[in-house]
Each structure stands twice: as C-alpha cells, then as structure tokens.
C-alpha positions in Angstrom: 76.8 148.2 94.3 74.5 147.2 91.3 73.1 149.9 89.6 69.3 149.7 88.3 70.4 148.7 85.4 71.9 145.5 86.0 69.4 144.5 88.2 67.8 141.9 86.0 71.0 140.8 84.0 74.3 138.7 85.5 76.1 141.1 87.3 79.6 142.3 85.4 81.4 144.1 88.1 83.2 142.2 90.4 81.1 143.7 93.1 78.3 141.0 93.0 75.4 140.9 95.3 75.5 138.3 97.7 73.7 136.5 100.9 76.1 138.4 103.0 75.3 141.9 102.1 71.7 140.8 101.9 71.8 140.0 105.8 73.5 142.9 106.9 70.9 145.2 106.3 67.8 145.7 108.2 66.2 145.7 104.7 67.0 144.4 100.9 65.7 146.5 98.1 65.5 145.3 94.9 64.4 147.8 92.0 63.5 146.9 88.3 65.9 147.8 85.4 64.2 150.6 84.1 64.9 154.3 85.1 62.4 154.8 87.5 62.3 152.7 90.6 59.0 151.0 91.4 56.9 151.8 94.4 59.0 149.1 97.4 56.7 146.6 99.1 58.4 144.8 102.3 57.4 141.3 102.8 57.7 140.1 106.4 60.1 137.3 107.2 61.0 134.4 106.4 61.9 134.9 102.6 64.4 134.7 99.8 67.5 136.4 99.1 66.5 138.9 96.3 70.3 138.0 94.9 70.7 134.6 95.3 67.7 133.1 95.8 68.6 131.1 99.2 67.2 131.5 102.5 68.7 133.8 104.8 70.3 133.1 107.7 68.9 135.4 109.6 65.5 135.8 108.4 63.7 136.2 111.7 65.8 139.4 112.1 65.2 140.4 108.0 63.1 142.1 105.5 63.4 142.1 102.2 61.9 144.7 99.6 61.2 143.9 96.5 58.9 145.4 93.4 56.1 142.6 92.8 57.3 142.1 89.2 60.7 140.3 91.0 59.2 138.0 93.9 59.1 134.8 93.1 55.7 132.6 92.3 54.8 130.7 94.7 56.0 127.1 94.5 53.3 124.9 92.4 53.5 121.2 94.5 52.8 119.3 91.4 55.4 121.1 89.7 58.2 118.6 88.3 60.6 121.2 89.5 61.8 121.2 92.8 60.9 123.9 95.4 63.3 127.0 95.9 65.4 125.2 98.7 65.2 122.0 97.6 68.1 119.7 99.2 67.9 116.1 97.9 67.2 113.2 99.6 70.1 111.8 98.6 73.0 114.0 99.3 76.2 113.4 97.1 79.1 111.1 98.8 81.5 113.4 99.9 83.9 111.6 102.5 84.1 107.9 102.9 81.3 106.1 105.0 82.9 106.3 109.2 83.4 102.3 108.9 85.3 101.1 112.7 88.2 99.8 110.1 90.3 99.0 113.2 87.1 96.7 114.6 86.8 94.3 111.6 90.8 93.8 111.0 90.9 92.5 114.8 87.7 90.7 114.3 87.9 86.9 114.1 87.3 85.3 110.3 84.2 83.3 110.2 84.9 79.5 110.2 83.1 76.9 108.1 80.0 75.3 110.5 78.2 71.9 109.4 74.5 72.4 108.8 71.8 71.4 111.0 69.5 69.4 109.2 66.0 69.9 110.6 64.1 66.7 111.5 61.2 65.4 109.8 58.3 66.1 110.0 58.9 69.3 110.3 55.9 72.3 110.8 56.3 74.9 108.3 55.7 78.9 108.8 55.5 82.1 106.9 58.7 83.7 107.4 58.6 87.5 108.5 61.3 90.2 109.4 62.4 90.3 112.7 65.3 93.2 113.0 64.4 96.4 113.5 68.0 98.3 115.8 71.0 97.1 116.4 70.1 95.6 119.7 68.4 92.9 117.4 71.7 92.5 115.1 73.7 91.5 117.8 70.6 89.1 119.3 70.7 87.7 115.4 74.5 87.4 115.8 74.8 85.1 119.3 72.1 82.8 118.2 72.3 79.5 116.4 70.7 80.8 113.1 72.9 83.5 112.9 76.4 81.8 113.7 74.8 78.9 111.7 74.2 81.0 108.7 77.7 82.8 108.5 79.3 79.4 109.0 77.1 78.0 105.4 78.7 81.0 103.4 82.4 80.4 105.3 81.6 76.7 104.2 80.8 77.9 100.6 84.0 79.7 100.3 85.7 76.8 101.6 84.6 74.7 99.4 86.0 76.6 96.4 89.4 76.8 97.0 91.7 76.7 94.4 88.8 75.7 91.8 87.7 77.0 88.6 84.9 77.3 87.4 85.8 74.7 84.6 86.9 72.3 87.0 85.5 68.8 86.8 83.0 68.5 90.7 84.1 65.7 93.1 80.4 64.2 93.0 77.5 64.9 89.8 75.3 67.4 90.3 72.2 66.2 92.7 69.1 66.4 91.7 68.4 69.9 93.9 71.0 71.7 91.9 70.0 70.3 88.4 66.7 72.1 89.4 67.7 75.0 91.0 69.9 75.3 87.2 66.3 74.6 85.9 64.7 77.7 88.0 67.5 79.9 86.7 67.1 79.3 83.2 63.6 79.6 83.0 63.9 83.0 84.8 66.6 84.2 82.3 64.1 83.3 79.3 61.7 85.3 80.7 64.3 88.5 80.9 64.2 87.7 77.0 60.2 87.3 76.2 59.7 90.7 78.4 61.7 93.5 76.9 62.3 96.6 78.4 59.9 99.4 77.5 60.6 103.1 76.5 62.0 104.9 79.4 63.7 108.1 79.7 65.3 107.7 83.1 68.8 106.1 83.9 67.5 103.2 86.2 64.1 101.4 86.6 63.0 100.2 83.3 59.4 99.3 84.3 59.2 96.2 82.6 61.0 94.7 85.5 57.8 95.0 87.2 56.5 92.4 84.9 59.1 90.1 85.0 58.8 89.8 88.7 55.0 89.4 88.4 55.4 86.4 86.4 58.0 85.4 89.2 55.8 86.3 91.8 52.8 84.1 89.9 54.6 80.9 89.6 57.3 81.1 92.4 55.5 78.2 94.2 55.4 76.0 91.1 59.3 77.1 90.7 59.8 75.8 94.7 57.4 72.4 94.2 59.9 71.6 91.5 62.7 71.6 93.6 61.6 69.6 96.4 61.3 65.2 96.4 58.2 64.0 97.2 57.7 63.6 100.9 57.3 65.1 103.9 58.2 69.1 102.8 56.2 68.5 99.9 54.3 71.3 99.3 54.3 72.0 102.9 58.0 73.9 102.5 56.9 76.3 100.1 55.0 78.1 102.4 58.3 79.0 104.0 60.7 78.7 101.3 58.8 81.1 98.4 59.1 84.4 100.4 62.9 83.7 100.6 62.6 83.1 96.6 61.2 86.3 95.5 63.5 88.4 97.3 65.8 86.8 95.6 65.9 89.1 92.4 65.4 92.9 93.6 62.5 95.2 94.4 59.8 95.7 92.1 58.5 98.3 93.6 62.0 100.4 93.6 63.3 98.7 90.8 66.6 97.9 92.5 68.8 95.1 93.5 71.3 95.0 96.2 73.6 92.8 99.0 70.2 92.0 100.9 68.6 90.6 98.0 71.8 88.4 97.1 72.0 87.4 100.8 68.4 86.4 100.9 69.1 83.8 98.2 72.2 82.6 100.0 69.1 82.1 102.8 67.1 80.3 100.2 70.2 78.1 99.8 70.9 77.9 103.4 67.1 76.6 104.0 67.3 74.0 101.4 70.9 73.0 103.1 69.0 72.4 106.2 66.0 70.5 104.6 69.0 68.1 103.8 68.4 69.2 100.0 72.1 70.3 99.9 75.0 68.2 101.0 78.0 69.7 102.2 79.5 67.5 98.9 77.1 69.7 96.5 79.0 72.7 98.2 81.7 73.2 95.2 78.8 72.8 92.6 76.8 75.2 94.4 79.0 77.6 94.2 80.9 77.3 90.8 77.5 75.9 89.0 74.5 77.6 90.7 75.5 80.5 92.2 77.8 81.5 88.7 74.6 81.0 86.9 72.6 83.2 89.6 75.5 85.9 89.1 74.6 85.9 84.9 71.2 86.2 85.6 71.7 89.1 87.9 73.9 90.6 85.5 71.5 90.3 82.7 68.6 91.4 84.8 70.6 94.6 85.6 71.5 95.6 82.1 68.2 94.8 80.6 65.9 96.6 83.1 68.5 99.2 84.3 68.1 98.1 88.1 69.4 100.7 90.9 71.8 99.3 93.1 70.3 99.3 96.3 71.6 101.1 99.4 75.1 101.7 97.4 78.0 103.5 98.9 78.7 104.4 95.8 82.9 105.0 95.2 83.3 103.8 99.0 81.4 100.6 98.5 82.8 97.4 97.2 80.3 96.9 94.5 77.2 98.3 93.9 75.3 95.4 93.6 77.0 92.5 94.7 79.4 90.8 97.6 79.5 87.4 97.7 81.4 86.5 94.5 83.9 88.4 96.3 84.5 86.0 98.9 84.0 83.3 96.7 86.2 84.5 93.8 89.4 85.6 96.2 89.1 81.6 97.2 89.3 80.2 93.9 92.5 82.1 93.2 94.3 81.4 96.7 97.8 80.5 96.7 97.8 80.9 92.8 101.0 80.4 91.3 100.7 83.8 88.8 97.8 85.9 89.6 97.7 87.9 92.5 95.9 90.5 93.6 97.7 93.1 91.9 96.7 91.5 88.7 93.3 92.5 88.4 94.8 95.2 86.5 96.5 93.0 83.8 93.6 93.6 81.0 95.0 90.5 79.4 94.5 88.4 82.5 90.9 89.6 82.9 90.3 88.6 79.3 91.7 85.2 79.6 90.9 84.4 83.1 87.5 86.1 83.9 85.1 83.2 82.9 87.3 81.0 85.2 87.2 83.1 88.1 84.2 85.1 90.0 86.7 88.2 91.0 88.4 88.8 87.9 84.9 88.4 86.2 83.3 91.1 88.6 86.5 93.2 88.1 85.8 93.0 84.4 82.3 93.6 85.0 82.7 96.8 86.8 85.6 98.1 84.1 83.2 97.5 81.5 80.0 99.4 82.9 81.9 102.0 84.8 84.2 104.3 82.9 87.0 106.6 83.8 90.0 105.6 86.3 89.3 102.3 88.0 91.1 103.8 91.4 88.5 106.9 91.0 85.4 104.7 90.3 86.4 101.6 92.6 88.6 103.0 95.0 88.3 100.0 97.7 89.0 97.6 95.0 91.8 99.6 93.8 93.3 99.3 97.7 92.7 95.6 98.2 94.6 94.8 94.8 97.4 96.3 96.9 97.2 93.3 99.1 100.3 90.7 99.0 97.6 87.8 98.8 94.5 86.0 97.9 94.2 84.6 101.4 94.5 87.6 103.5 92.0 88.9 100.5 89.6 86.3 101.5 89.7 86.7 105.2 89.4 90.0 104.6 86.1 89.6 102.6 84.5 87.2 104.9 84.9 89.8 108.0 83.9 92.4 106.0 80.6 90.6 104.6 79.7 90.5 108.4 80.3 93.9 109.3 79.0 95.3 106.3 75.9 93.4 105.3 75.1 91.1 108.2 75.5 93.6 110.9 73.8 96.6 109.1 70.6 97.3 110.0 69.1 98.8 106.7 70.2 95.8 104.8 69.2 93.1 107.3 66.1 94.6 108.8 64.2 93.0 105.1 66.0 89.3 106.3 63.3 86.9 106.7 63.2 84.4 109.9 60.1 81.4 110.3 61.2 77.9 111.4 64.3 77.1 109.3 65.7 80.3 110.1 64.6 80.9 113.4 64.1 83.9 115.5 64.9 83.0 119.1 63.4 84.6 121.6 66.1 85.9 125.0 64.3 82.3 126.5 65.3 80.3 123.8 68.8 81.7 123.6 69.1 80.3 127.7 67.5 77.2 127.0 70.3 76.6 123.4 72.9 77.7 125.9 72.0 75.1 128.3 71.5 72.1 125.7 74.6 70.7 124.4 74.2 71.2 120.5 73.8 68.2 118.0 73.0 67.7 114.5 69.4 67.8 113.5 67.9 69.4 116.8 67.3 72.5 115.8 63.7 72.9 114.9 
C-alpha cells in the first residue's frame, strides 16, 4: 500500500496502485503527501482512477475520494491536448486487414475488353457519385461501365508486355497523348513556382491547396486543349473536368490515394471512349503518359508532404499507388534475368528502375521508407516470393478489383454521367436483352 508520502511521486515499491485495487473498494481515497491527511470529499460516479487516471470499469458501482488539490481540471475543449480518455480516431494497425484471400485466388483475372466508342453527337452531363453500400458495388460490377472499365485497365496491362519504358512505340504519339504530356508538364511547373510553406506537421503542407486552386481555375482550359474541334468541343468538358481534378488528391485533406489514381484511369477511360485514345495509343499511354503521371505524383508527394489516403499501412500494397503495379509486373513478364525475387538485388533496382514501373516503385518505397523492407512492405516482401512475373500480374489485376474497385470507401467518390454511366436495375434488363455492339452505348 502507498504510504502518504509517495502519494504524489512514482511509486518505488513494487506494490503499485492500480485500476484493480481501485475497483475493489466501495471507495478510493487519495490523501496529499504531507503529514496530515486532508479533509476526504467523495465525488459521485462516473470518474477517474485516482492511480491511473483511466475510467473505471465499474464506475456505476464506485466512488472515489479524493482531496480537491488531486482531482483533475476539468477538460478545456479548445485545449490542443486531448481529453483524459482520449482514444484516436485512427487506431494503430495491429493484425492484418480480414481480406477473403481464398475469394480473390479463385476469382477469374480480368480480360482485356475493346472500348465502346460513344456515338456522335453525343449529350454531355455533370458526372456525380453513385455508390453508396455494397449492394451498389456489385450493381457497378454486372453492368457495362463496370466490366467495360476493368477490361480498359486489363487492356492497358496488356499492352505493355514485355516493354520498357525506353522501347521505341509501334505508332507516334497521337495528338491526345502529346497533349495530355502537355497537361502534365505544365502541372509539374506549377509544383515548382508554388513552394511549400513552413509547416510543422509530417503531412499536408498547405501550399498544396494552392496548387490545386490553380488546377481547379484552369482545369477546363487544360481539357479544351485536349479535345479536336468538333462535336465534344467544349461540350465534353462539362463531363470530363470533374474526372480531372480528382485526379491529383484532396485539397481539403491534403491526401492522395488508389481512388484518386483510378479516377484518372477514368479520365483516360472517357477520352478512350470519345475515340480520343486508340487501342494502338495503348503502349504509349501507358509507358509515356501514365510514367509521366507517376513523376508528377511522386513529386507532388514529396514537395507538399501528401497523406496517403485510406492506407493500410504495412498490410497495404502501397500507400499511395496501385496501378504501376499491374502495369510494371507486365513489362517484366517472362524476363529472361529478373524475377520477382530480384526486387531485392539493389544493383538491379539501380540499373533497371527507370526501365520498369515495379522496380521503380520498389525503389521508391526503399528510398522514403526506412528499416527492413519485409517489416515496412510486408505484402511486397511476400509476392517477391512468387516463381513469376505472370502469376504476379494476374495476381495484381484480381487484387486491383477486390481491393480498390470493390471497396466501398474508395469507390463511393467514383464519378458516373454519360460516358461512365450509371444504369438503373431497368437499364441493366434492357443491356441484357440487346445484343452488344460497338459504339451503342450512350
């Protein structure tokens, strides 16, 4: 038992006060270190361990008595300090998320699907978010636009197999991707005129938020650029400029994530179906465009210190990306050296990673995250145990479904209007009905 005297200090004796001893008695008396004990004031239930601080389990059942001088002030709400039992919003990962590992092996890898190209003319609408449960993830699933939009990014990966990024492309670039290089450099000079103020905390530089106003103020001059005089011009921007600007992270949060890269793999996917994009362009999408997205994001997330976004932390892939996953573990299929395994050659990842997406986000991740690469990226520590890059890349493609297409925190910000269309339980009859053909889908 403490004595008075070593009621204000750290206890020496091993016989410490604690919760338990605290909710055994009807009672817990607390008395100040001086000789005499203080008149005892009881203060009705609920209340605070006098030892501990925490909240006792049985406080219905539980006084406590305490001298005034010891009770604790009460808890000033625009304190910074959190109150007494503050439990964060965020609780720290402790197991690994309860993925159904067993559902996605069995599941069936996405196939390439040609693109629908919409007729013409074609009337516009403002996109707007459409999932809200998991009832409407699996509606999203079973329609056209989502089977259609799977089969674009199985058609992407497709389309890089066995390539480098060096690799000479089996047509020029089109006039839609020399732009869309255009729209990425000119965001990536404005990372570089808007510097990242004074901030104290780990991630969220506010100057992001002044990047992405200047995005925000000439996003529709950015789309207008991209599309040939005609029939979408300007009427597509309507439709295609929401897909744009949440493109590059949250201004408000200050974060990027997989639902902001898949929403400019739906940018893409629109433009594919405004016939913008050939499936020809696909290889220079991918190894010109999207590599140069990747840098941009890269830069944007060391510059302005961006939060991953929904991350699982050490159980997620990556914390900000996905796709150059799936694209990356194509490039290097059937590869006569590098397997998967050599992701952990550092010599490799110097020579190799400007030539291939996956080593370069392996190298990327070794070079902001430090410590032991299986403590800090256990699930890419596992899949590096995998005997090749094809089974990697099947692998990838399932899990991008499961993990980011069928969640409903990520997809419930996916935008749908009439490229990416939102059919109605009607609609979904009537498509079943129809037999299917290119450029009917409106």
């Amino acid at each position: 038992m403490a004595t008075p005297e070593m009621a204000d200090t750290e206890p020496t004796s091993p016989e410490q006060p604690n919760c338990a001893a605290a909710e055994s008695s009807p009672t817990t008396t607390c008395t100040g270190s001086h000789g005499a004990s203080p008149s005892l004031r009881t203060i009705p239930s609920p209340t605070l361990c006098c030892a501990c601080a925490s909240a006792s389990a049985s406080a219905s059942a539980t006084t406590t008595s305490c001298p005034p001088s010891l009770q604790p002030p009460p808890w000033n709400p625009t304190s910074a300090s959190p109150p007494p039992v503050y439990r964060p919003i965020r609780a720290p990962a402790i197991n690994a998320p309860n993925h159904n590992q067993t559902a996605i092996i069995l599941s069936p890898v996405p196939q390439p699907l040609p693109v629908d190209v919409l007729p013409l003319p074609h009337r516009f609408e403002v996109p707007a978010k459409r999932i809200t449960s998991p009832a409407d993830i699996d509606h999203f699933h079973s329609s056209a636009s989502g089977k259609g939009f799977l089969g674009f990014v199985a058609g992407l990966s497709q389309a890089v197999l066995l390539k480098k990024i060096s690799d000479p492309l089996p047509v020029p670039l089109s006039g839609t991707l020399e732009s869309l290089l255009n729209l990425l450099d000119t965001l990536s000079r404005w990372a570089d005129e808007i510097p990242p103020l004074p901030h104290p905390g780990r991630y969220g530089n506010p100057a992001f938020r002044l990047w992405h106003e200047r995005l925000e103020n000439f996003a529709e001059q950015l789309v207008l650029d991209l599309l040939p005089d005609g029939d979408i011009k300007p009427a597509a921007t309507v439709e295609l400029v929401p897909y744009l600007l949440d493109s590059f992270g949250n201004s408000t949060r200050i974060d990027y994530g997989t639902g902001h890269e898949t929403n400019f793999a739906a940018f893409l996917y629109c433009l594919a179906r405004l016939g913008l994009i050939k499936e020809e362009d696909y290889q220079g999408l991918v190894l010109k465009v999207f590599v140069k997205y990747l840098e941009l994001l890269r830069k944007l997330q060391m510059v302005y210190s961006l939060e991953p976004a929904g991350s699982h932390g050490v159980w997620g892939l990556d914390d900000y990306h996905f796709l150059p996953f799936i694209f990356g573990s194509a490039q290097l299929v059937d590869h006569k050296y590098m397997k998967p395994k050599s992701i952990h050659n550092q010599d490799i990842l110097d020579n190799f990673s400007g030539e291939y997406m996956y080593l370069g986000c392996i190298a990327f991740v070794k070079k902001v995250k430090k410590g032991l690469f299986a403590e800090h990226s256990p699930m890419l520590d596992d899949i590096s145990g995998v005997a090749h890059w094809a089974k990697v890349n099947s692998g990838m493609l399932k899990m991008y479904k499961a993990e980011v297409l069928e969640k409903v925190p990520i997809m419930q910000h996916f935008l749908f209007g009439s490229i990416i269309k939102w059919f109605s339980s009607k609609n979904q009859v009537q498509m079943a009905n129809q037999t299917a053909s290119p450029g009917t889908i409106n």
